[in-house]
C-alpha positions as CSV (number, residue, x, y, z in Angstrom):
1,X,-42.9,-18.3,32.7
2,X,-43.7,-18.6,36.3
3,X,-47.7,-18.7,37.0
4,X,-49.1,-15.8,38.4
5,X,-50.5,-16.5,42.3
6,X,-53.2,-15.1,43.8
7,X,-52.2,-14.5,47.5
8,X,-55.2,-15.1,50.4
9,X,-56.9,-11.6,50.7
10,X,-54.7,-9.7,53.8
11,X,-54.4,-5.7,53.8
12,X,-52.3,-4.2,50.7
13,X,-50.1,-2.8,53.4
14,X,-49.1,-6.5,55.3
15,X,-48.6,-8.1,52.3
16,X,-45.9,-5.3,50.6
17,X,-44.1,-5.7,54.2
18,X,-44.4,-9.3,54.1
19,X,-43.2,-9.6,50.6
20,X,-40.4,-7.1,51.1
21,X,-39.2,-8.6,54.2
22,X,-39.1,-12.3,52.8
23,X,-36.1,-11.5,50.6
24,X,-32.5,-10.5,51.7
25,X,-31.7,-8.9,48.4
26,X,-34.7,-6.4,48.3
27,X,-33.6,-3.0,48.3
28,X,-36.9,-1.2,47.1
29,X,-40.0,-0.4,49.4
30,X,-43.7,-0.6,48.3
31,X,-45.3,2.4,46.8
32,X,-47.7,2.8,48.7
33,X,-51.6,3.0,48.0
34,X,-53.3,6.5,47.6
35,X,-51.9,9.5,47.1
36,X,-53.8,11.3,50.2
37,X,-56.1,13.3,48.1
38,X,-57.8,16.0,50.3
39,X,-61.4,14.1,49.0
40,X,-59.9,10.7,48.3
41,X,-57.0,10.0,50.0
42,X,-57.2,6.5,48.6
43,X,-56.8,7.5,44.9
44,X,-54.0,7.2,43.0
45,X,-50.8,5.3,44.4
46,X,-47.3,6.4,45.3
47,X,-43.9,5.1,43.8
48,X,-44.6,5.7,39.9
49,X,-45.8,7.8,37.2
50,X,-47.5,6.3,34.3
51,X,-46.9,7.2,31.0
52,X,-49.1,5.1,28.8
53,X,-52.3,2.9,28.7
54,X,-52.8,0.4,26.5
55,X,-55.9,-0.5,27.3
56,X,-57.6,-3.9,24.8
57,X,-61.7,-4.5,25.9
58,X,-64.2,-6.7,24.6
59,X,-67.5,-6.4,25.4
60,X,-71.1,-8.7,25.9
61,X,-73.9,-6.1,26.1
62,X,-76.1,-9.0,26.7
63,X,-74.5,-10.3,29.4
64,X,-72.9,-7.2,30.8
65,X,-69.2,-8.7,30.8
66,X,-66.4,-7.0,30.1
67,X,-63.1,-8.5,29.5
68,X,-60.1,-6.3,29.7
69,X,-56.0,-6.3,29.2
70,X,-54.5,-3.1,30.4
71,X,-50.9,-2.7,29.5
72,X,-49.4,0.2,32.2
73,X,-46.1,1.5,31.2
74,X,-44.8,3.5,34.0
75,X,-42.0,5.1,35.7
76,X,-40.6,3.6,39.2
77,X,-40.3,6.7,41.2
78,X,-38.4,5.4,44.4
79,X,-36.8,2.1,44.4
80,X,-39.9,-0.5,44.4
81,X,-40.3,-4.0,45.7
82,X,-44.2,-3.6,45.3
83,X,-47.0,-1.1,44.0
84,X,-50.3,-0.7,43.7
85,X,-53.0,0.1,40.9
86,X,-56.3,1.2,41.2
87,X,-59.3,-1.1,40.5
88,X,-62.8,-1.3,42.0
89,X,-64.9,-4.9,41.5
90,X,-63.9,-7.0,38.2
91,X,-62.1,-10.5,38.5
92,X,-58.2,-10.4,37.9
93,X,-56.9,-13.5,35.7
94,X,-53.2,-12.8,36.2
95,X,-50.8,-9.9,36.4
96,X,-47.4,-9.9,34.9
97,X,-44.2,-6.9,35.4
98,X,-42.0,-6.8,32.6
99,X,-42.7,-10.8,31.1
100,X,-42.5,-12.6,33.8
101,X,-45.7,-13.0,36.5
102,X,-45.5,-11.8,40.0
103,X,-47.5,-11.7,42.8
104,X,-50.7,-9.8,43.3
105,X,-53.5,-9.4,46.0
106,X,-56.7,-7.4,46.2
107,X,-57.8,-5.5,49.3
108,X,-60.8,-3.3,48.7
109,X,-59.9,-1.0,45.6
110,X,-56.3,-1.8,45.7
111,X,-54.6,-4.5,43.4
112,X,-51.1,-4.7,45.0
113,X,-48.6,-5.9,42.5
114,X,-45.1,-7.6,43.9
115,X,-42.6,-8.1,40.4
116,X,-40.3,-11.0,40.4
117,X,-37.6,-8.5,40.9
118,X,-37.2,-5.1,42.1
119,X,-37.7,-1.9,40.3
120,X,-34.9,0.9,40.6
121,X,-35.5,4.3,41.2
122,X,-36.2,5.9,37.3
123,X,-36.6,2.6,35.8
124,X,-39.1,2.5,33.0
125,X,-41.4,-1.0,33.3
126,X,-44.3,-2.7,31.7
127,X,-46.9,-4.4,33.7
128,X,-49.5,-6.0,32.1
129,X,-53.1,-7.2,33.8
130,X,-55.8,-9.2,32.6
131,X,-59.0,-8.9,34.3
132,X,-62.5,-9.9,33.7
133,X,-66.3,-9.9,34.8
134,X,-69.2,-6.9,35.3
135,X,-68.0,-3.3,35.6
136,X,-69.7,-1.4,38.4
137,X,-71.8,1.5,38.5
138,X,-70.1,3.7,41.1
139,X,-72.4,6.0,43.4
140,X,-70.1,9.3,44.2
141,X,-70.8,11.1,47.3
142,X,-72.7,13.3,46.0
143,X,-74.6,10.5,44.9
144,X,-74.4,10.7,41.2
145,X,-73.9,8.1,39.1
146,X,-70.0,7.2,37.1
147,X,-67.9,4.0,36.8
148,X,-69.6,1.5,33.8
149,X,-73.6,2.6,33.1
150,X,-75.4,0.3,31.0
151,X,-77.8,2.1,28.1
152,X,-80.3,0.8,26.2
153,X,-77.9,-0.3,23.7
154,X,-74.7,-0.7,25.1
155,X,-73.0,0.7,27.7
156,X,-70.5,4.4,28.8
157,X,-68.0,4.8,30.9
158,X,-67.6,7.8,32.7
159,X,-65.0,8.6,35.2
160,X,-65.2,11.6,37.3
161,X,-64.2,11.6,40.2
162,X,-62.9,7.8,40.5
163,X,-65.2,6.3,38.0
164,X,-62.7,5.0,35.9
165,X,-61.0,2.4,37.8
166,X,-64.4,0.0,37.5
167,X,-63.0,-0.5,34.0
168,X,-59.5,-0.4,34.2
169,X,-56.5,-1.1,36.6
170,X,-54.2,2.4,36.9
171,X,-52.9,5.6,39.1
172,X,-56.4,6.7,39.1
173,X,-55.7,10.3,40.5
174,X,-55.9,13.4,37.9
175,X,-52.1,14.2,38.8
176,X,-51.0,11.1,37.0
177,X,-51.8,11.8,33.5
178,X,-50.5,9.4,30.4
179,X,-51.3,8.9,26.4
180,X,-53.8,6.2,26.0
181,X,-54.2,3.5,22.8
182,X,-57.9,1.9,23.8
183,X,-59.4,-1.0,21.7
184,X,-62.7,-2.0,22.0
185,X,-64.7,-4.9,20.3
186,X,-68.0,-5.4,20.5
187,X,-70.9,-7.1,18.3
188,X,-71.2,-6.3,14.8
189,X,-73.4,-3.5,14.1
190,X,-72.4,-1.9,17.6
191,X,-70.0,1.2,17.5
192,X,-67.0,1.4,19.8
193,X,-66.5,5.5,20.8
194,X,-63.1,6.4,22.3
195,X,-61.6,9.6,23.3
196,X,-58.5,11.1,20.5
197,X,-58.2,9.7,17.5
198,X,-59.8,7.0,15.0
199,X,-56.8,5.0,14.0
200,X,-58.2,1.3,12.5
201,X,-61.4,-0.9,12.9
202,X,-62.1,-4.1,11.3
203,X,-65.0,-7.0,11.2
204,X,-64.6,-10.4,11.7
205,X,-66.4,-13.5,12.9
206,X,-69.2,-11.2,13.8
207,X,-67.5,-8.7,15.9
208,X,-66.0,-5.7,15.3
209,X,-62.7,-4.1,16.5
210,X,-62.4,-0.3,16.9
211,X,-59.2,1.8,18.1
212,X,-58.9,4.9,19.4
213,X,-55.6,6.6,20.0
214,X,-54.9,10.0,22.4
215,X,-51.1,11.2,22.1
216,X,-52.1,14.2,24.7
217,X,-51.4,13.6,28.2
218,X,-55.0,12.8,30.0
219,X,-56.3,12.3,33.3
220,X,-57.6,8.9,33.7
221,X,-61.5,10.6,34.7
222,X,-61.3,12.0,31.7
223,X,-61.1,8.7,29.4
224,X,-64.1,7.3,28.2
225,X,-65.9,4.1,26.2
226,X,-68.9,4.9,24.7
227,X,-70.8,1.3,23.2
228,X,-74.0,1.5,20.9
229,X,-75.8,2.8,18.3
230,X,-74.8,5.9,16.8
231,X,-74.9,8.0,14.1
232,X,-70.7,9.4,13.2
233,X,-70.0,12.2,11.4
234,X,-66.7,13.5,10.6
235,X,-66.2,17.1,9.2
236,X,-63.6,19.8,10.1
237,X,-63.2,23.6,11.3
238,X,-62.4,25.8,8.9
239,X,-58.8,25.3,10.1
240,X,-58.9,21.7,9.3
241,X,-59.5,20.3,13.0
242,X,-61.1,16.7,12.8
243,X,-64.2,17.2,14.5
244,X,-66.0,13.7,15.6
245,X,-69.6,13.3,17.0
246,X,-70.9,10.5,17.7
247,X,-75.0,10.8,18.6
248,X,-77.5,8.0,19.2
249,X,-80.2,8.1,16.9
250,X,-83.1,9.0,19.2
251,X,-80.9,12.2,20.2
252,X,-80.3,13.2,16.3
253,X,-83.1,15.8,15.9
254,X,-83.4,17.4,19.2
255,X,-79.2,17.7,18.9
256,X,-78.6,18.7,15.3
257,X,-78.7,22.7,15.9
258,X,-76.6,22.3,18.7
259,X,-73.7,20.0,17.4
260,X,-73.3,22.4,14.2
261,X,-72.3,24.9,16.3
262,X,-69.0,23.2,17.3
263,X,-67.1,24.7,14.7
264,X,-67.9,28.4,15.8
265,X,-67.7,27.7,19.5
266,X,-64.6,26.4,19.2
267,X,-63.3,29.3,16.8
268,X,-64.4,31.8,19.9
269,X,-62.8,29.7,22.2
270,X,-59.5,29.9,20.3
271,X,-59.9,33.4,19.7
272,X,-60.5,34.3,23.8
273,X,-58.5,31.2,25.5
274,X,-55.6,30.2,23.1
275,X,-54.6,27.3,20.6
276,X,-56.8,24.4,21.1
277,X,-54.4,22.2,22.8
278,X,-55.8,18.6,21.3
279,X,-55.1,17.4,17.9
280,X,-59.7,16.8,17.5
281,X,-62.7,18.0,19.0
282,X,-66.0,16.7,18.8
283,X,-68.7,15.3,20.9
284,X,-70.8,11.8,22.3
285,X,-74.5,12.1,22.7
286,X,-76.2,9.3,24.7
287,X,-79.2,7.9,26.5
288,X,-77.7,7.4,29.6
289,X,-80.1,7.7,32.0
290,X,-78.1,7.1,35.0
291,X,-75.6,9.9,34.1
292,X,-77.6,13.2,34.5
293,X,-75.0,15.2,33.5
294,X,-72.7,16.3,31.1
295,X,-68.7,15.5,31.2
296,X,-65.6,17.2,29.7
297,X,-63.8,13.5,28.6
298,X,-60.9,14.6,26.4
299,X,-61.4,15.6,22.7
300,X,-65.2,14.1,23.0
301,X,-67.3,15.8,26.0
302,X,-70.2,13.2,26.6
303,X,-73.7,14.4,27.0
304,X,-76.3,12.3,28.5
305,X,-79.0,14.1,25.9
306,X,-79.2,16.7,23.8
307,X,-77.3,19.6,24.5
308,X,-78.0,23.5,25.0
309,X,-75.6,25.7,23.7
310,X,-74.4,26.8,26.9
311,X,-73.2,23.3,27.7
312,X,-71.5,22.8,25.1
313,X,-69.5,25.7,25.2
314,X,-68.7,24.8,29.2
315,X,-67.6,21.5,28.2
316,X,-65.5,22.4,25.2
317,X,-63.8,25.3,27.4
318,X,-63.2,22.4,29.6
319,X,-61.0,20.7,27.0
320,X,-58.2,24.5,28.0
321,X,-59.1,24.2,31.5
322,X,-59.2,21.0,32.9
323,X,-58.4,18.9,30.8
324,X,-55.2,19.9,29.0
325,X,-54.2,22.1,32.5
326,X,-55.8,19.8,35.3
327,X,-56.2,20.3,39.0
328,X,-53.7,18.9,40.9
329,X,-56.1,17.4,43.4
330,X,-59.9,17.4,43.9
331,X,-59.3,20.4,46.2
332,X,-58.5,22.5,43.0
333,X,-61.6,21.4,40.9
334,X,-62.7,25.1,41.0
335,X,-59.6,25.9,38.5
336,X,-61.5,23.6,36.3
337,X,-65.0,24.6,36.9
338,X,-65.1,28.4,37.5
339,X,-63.4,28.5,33.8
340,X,-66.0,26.8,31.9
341,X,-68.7,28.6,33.9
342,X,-67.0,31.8,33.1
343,X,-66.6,30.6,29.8
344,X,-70.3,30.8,29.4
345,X,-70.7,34.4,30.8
346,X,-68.3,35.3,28.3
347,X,-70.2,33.7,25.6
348,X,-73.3,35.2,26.6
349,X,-71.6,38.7,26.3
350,X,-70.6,38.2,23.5
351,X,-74.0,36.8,21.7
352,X,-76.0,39.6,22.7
353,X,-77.0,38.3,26.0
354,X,-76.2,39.6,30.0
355,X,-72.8,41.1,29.9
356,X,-70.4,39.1,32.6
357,X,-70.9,42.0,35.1
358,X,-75.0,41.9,35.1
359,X,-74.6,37.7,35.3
360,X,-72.4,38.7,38.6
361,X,-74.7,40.5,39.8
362,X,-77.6,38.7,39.4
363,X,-75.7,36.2,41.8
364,X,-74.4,38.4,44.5
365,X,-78.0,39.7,44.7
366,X,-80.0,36.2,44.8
367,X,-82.0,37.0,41.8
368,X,-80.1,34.4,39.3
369,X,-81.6,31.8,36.9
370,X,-78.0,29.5,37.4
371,X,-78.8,27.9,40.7
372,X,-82.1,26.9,42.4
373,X,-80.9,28.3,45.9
374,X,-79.4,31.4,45.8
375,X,-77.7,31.1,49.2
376,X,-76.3,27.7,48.1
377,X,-73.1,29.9,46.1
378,X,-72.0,30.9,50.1
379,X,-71.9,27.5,51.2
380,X,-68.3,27.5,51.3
381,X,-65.3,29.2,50.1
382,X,-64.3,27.8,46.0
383,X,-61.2,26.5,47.2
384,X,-62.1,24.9,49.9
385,X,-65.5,22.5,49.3
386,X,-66.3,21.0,52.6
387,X,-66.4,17.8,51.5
388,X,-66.0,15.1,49.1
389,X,-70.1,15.2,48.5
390,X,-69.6,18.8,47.7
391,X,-66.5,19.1,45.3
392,X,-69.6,19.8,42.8
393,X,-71.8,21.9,44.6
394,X,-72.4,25.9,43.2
395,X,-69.4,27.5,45.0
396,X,-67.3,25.6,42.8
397,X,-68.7,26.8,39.5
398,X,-70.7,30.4,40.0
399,X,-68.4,31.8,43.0
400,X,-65.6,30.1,41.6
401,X,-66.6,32.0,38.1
402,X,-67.2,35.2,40.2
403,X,-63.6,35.0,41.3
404,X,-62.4,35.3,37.8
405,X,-64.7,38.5,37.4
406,X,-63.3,39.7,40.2
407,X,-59.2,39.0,38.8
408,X,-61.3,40.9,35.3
409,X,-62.4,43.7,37.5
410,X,-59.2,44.5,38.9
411,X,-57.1,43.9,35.9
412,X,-59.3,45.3,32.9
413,X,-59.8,43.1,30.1
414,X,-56.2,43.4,28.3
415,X,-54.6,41.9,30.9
416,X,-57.3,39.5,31.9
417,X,-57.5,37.8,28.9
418,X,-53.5,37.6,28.9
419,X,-54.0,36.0,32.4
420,X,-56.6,33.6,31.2
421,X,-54.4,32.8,27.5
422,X,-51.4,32.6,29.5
423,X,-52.3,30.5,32.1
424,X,-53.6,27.7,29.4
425,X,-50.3,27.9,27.7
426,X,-47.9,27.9,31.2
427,X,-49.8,24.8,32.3
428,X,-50.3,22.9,29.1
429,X,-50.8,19.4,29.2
430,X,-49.8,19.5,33.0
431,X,-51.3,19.6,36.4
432,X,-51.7,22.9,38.5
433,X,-53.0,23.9,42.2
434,X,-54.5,26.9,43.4
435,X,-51.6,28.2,44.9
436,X,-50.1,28.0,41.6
437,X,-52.8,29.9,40.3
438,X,-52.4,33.1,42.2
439,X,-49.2,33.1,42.1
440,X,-49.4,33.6,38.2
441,X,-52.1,36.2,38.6
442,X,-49.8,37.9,41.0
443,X,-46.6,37.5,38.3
444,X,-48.8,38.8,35.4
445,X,-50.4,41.8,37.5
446,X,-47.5,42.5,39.8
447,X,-48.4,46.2,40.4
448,X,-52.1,45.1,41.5
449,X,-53.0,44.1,45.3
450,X,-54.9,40.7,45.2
451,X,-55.3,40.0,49.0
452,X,-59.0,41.0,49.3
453,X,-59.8,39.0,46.2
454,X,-58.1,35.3,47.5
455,X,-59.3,36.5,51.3
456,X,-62.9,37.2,50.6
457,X,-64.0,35.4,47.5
458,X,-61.6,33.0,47.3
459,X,-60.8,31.3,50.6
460,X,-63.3,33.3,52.3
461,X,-66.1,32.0,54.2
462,X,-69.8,33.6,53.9
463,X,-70.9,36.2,51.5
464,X,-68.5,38.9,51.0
465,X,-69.3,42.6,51.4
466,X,-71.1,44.2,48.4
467,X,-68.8,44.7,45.8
């Protein structure tokens, strides 16, 4: 087998024209790095969609090193002579496509991979990289804290926005989503927390090995390793659902009341948004101190503490919108967030707090408990955050939430909640823009005008007029 070269460091860009250039035969063209993301144009690559991660990690808590194999089976898109993957810091061992080791460069956050031979146009191929060394913590713009956080015991990954490539090579953009098998070993009496489903662990030679498979589709932010101590439980719903929570010990009493509700939150989420769309549910409870916030990773939303009850139904409602139907690009994140905050209104309602309409108002009129500026929700329009620092800001959850009242408003509840049901079952498992959203509401509503609703609330800039 040919040895895998590391090329000097030039730009991704000269070295897939160079490479494609120094061969006659080549018929393909590189993929291309980024996908132009409004936020972060360099996420993601062009050329291929990935269908699977096999992801194998071992980890030294004591030494902070991670060593990784990630095995990408893809889909060539266009006819390739060289692509790229995704992957911020770590050292890369060697980088094979389909057996046989090809060329490969790093330039920033790009790992630009050259096969040994072309890849047609709807070809299905295996590349395989081994990497190794410490996993960054990222600092977003908004200057939050993602990528690989050390704990007291261990360590979590957390990916959202881009997080996730500090601990693995891939397409990391949330329109490329894939099934995942991720294996983790770690020193005995650690625990290894994935995302999906327990399918094996074993002990040996002081280590132990746990796997972790997810047959759904799932953004690469919303994969996660969780490393520690933990106390597991695994019960069911009363419709048999494997529910798993994993919670460090320090967290147990302060998160008991709150993790038993899972089975009735997730009952009322059925009952208002549709079948659960994952085959588990459940939950990870850490100290992370870095983290600060809570995170909708896929079957097993990750809180950085205890969490109210309010949180946890946002995040679970997460698991409908935004994680089984996820935003096309960053620019949608409002489709994600404005559901989950709604989500809690809704709850509220119906648990004999504010009804939906007085939450609204409290908003619109600056008198709200649910952000510490009450200007801050006029910032800018939902659909259109100003910046990458502000993809998370209020706009994006409360006036993106106020929207959906708006949609309830105009449609009465019948048809709202067949909006809402619908939507998760049209999209399942798939990606979806804002544009695509309207256009739905319009199709399910088609005798109803819209326009002031996506003009003023929507896209609009300022405070609307008084409702």
């Amino acid at each position: 087998m040919p040895r895998s070269v590391r090329l000097v460091p030039v730009s991704a860009a000269f070295l897939a024209l160079a490479l494609t250039a120094c061969d006659g035969g080549v018929h393909g063209t590189p993929g291309g790095y980024g996908v132009q993301d409004p936020y972060f144009p360099r996420a993601g690559n062009g050329g291929y969609d990935v269908t699977h991660y096999g992801l194998t990690l071992s980890y030294e808590p004591g030494r902070h090193h991670l060593t990784g194999t990630a095995v990408i089976t893809a889909r060539a898109t266009k006819d390739l002579s060289a692509f790229d993957l995704d992957l911020r810091g770590m050292d890369v061992d060697a980088v094979t496509v389909e057996g046989r080791g090809a060329h490969w460069n790093r330039a920033g956050q790009e790992l630009t991979v050259r096969p040994h031979d072309d890849l047609d146009e709807g070809e299905t191929f295996e590349a395989t990289v081994r990497y190794s060394g410490t996993p960054e913590t990222i600092t977003d713009p908004d200057g939050s804290k993602e990528g690989w956080l050390r704990t007291a015991d261990g360590a979590l990954a957390l990916g959202e926005p881009t997080g996730s490539m500090a601990w693995f090579p891939g397409n990391h953009h949330p329109s490329d989503k894939a099934s995942y098998d991720i294996t983790v070993t770690v020193p005995k009496g650690l625990q290894a927390v994935s995302n999906g489903e327990p399918s094996r662990q074993n002990t040996t030679g002081g280590r132990t090995t746990f796997v972790w498979h997810t047959a759904e589709p799932m953004a690469s932010y919303l994969a996660t390793v969780a490393i520690g101590h933990y106390d597991i439980a695994r019960t069911t719903t009363e419709d048999g659902l494997p529910v798993y929570v994993a919670v460090d010990p320090t967290q147990r009493a302060a998160s008991r009341e709150v993790l038993a509700k899972i089975p009735e939150v997730m009952k009322w989420e059925e009952y208002n948004f549709g079948p659960y769309p994952f085959a588990s549910t459940g939950a990870i409870v850490d100290r992370a101190e870095d983290a600060g916030y809570a995170l909708e990773t896929q079957t097993r939303p990750v809180f950085p503490g205890a969490p109210d009850t309010a949180t946890l139904v946002h995040e679970l409602a997460h698991q409908w919108y935004g994680d089984s139907v996820t935003p096309e690009s960053w620019r949608d994140m409002w489709l994600s967030e404005s559901f989950a905050t709604y989500a809690e209104w809704l709850w509220r309602e119906d648990h004999g707090g504010d009804s939906a309409q007085q939450t609204f108002t409290a908003l619109y009129d600056g008198t709200s408990d649910e952000v510490d500026d009450p200007d801050a929700i006029w910032a800018f329009p939902p659909a259109k955050p100003s910046s990458a620092a502000h993809i998370s800001d209020p706009p994006v959850y409360q006036r993106g939430a106020m929207v959906l009242h708006k949609i309830r408003q105009k449609v009465g509840d019948d048809t709202f909640y067949d909006i809402i049901q619908g939507w998760a079952a049209a999209h399942r498992y798939g990606n979806a823009s804002t544009a695509d959203f309207t256009a739905y509401v319009e199709k399910r509503a088609p005798h109803e005008d819209f326009g002031t609703i996506w003009a003023d609330w929507l896209y609009g800039e300022g405070k609307p007029d008084r409702p």
